[in-house]
Residue frames as qw, qx, qy, qz and C-alpha x, y, z in Angstrom:
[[0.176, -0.883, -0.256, 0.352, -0.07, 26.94, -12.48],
 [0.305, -0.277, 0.409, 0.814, 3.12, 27.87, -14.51],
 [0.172, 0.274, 0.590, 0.740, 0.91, 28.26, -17.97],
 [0.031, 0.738, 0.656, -0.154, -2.32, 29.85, -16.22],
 [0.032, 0.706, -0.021, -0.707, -0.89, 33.29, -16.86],
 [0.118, -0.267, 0.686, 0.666, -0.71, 32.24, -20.66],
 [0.002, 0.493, 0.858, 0.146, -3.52, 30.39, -21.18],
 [0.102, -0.700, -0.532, 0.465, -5.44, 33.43, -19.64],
 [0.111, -0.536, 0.357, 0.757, -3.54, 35.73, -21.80],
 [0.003, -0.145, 0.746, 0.650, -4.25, 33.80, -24.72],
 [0.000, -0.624, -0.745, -0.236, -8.27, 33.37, -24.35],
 [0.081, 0.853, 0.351, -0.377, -8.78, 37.33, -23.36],
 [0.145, -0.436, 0.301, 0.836, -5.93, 39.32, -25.71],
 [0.134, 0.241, 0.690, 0.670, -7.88, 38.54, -28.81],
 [0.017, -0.676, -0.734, -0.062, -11.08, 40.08, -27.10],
 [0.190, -0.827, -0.071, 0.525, -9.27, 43.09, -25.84],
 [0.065, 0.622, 0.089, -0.776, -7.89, 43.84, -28.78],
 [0.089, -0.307, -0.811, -0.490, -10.56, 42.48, -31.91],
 [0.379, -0.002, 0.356, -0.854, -13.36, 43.10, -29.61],
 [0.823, 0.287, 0.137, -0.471, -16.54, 41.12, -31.27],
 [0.698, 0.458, -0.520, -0.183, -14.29, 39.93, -34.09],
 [0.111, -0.480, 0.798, -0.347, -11.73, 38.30, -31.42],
 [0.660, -0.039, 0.587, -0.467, -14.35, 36.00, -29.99],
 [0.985, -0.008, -0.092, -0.148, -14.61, 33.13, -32.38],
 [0.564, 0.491, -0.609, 0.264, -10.96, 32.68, -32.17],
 [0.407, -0.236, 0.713, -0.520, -11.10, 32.27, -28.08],
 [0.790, -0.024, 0.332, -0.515, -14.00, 30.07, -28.68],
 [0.859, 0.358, -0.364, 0.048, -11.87, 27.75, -31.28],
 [0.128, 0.509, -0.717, 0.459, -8.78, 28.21, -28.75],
 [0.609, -0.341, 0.388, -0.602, -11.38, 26.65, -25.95],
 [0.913, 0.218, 0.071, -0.336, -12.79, 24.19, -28.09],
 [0.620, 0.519, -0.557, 0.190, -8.74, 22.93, -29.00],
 [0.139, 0.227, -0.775, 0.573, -7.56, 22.73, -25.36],
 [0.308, -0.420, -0.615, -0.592, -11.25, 21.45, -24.38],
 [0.157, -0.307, -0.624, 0.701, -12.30, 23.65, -22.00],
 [0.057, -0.818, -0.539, -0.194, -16.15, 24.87, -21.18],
 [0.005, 0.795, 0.028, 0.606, -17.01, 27.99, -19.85],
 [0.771, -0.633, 0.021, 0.067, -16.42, 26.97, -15.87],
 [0.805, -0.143, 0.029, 0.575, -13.10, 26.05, -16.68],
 [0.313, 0.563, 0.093, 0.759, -12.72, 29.82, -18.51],
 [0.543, -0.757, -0.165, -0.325, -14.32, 31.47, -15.21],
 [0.945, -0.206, -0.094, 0.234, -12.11, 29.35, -13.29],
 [0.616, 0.257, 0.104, 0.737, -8.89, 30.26, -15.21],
 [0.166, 0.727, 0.156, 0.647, -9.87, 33.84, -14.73],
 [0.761, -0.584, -0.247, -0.137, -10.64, 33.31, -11.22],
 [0.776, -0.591, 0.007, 0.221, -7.83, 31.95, -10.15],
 [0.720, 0.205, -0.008, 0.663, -5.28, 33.88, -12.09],
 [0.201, -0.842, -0.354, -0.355, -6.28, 37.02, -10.15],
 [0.767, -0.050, -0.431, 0.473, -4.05, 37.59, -8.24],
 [0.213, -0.280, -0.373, 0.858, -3.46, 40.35, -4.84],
 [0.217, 0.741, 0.479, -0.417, -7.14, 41.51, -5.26],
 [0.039, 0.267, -0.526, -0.807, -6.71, 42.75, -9.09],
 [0.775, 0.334, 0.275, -0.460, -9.66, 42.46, -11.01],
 [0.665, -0.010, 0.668, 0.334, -9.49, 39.79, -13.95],
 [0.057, -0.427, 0.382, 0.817, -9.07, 41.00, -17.28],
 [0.073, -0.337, -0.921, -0.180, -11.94, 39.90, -18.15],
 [0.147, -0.615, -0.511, 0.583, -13.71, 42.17, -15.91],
 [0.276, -0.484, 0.211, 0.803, -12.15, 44.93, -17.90],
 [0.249, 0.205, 0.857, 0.401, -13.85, 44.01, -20.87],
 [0.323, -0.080, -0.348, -0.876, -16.87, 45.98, -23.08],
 [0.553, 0.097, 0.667, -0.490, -20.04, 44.60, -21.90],
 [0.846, 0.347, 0.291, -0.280, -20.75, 43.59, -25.41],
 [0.680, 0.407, -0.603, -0.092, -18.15, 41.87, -26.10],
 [0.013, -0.338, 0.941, -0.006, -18.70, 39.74, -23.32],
 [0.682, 0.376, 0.281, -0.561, -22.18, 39.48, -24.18],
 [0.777, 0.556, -0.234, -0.179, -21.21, 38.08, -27.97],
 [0.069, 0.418, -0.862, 0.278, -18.49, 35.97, -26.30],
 [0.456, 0.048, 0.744, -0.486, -21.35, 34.20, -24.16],
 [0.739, 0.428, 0.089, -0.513, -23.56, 33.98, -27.24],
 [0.497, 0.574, -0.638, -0.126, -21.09, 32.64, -29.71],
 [0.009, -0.291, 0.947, -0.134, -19.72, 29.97, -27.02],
 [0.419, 0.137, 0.680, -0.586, -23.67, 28.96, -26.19],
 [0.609, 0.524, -0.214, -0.556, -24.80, 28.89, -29.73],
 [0.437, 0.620, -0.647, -0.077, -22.27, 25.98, -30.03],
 [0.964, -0.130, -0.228, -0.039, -21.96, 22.29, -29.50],
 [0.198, 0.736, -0.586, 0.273, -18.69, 21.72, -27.45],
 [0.731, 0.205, -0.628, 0.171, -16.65, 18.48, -26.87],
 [0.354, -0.694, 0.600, -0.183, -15.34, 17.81, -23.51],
 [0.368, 0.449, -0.814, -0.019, -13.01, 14.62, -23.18],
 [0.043, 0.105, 0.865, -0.488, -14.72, 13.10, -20.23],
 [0.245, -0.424, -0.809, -0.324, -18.52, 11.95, -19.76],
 [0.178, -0.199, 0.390, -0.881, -20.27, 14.81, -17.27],
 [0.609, -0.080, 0.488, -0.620, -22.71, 12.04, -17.00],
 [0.170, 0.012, 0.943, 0.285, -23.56, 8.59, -18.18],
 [0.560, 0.266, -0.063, -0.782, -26.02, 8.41, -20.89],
 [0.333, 0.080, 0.930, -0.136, -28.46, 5.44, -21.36],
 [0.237, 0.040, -0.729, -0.640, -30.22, 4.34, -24.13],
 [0.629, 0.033, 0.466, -0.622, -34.15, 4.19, -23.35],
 [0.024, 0.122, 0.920, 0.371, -35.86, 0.85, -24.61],
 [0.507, 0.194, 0.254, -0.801, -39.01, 1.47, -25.61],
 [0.513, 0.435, 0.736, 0.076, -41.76, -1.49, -26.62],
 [0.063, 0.050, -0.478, -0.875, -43.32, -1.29, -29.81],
 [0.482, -0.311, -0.812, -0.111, -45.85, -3.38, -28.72],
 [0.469, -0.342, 0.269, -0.769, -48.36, -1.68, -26.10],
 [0.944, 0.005, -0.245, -0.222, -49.31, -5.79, -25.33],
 [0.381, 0.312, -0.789, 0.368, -46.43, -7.25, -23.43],
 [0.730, -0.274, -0.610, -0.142, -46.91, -9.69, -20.93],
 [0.434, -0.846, 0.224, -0.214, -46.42, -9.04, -17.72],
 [0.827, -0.342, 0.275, 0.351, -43.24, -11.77, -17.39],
 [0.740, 0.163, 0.038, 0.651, -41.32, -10.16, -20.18],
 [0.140, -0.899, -0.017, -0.415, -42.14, -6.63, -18.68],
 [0.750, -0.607, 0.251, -0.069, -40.46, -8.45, -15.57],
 [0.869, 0.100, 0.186, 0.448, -37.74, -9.92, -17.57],
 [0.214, 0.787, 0.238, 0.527, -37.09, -6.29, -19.05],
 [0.550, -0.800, -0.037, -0.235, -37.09, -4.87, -15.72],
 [0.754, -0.508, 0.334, 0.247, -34.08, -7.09, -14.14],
 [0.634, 0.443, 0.247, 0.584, -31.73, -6.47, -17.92],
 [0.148, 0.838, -0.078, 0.520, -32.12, -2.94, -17.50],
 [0.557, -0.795, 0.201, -0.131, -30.95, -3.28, -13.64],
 [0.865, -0.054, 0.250, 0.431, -28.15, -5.88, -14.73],
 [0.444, 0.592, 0.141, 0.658, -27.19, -3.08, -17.30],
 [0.052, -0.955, 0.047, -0.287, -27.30, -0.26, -15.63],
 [0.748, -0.619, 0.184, 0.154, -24.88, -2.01, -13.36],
 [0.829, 0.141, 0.285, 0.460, -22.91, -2.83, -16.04],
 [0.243, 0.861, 0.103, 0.434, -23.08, 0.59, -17.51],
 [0.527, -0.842, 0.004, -0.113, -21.53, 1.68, -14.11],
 [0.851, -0.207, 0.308, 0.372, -18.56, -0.37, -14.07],
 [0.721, 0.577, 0.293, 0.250, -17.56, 0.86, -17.52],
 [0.033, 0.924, 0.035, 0.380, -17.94, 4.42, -16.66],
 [0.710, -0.692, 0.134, 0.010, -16.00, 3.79, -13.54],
 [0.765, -0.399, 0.374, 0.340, -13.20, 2.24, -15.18],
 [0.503, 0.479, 0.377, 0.613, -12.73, 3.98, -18.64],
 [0.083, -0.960, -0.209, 0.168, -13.21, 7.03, -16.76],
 [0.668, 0.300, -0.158, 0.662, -10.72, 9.73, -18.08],
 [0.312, -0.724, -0.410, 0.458, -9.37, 12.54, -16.04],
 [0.304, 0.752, 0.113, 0.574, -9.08, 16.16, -17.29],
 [0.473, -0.515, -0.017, 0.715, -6.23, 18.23, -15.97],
 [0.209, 0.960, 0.129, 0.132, -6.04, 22.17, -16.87],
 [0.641, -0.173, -0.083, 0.744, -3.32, 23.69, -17.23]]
């Protein structure tokens, strides 16, 4: 909670005063301390303090219009898995028997278990400051 007034500081001051230009540099600042757009919301949210609006708020509507674009336009890390992705098998063969369709069947359930575990224990946690 100590840095939220910084952090906050340091992903609006370039919008308030660059406007347009300002915004990729927030969106590289995000993308360094990887944090999506929830977590920016968030940050704005809760650094609000005795019914003040966020400084954000305060903002040009189009520059947070080209803020949203710019950040949405863009691929963006996050350190943690917001969901486990599985590799589909697909036959090549439209012909499979019906035992290795069944064999097939009880691999992917053995995996998927496995896939679970993994996630479960390699899981990392993301703290904001």
């Amino acid at each position: 909670m100590d840095y939220l007034s910084l952090l906050r500081d340091a992903l609006v001051q370039p919008l308030t005063s660059q406007g347009v230009d300002g915004v990729q540099d927030v969106v590289a600042l995000m993308d360094t301390y990887y944090l999506m757009k929830e977590d920016f919301e968030n940050i704005m949210e809760i650094s609000s303090r005795g019914g003040k609006p966020s400084p954000f708020s305060k903002l040009d509507p189009k520059v947070k219009a080209a803020f949203t674009r710019a950040y949405n336009k863009e691929a963006h890390l996050t350190p943690y898995s917001l969901q486990a992705i599985k590799a589909s098998r697909h036959s090549t063969s439209p012909s499979l028997d019906s035992e290795y369709n069944e064999e097939l069947n009880e691999d992917d359930s053995q995996s998927d278990e496995k896939d679970q575990d993994a996630i479960e224990t390699d899981a990392m946690i993301k703290v904001v400051f």
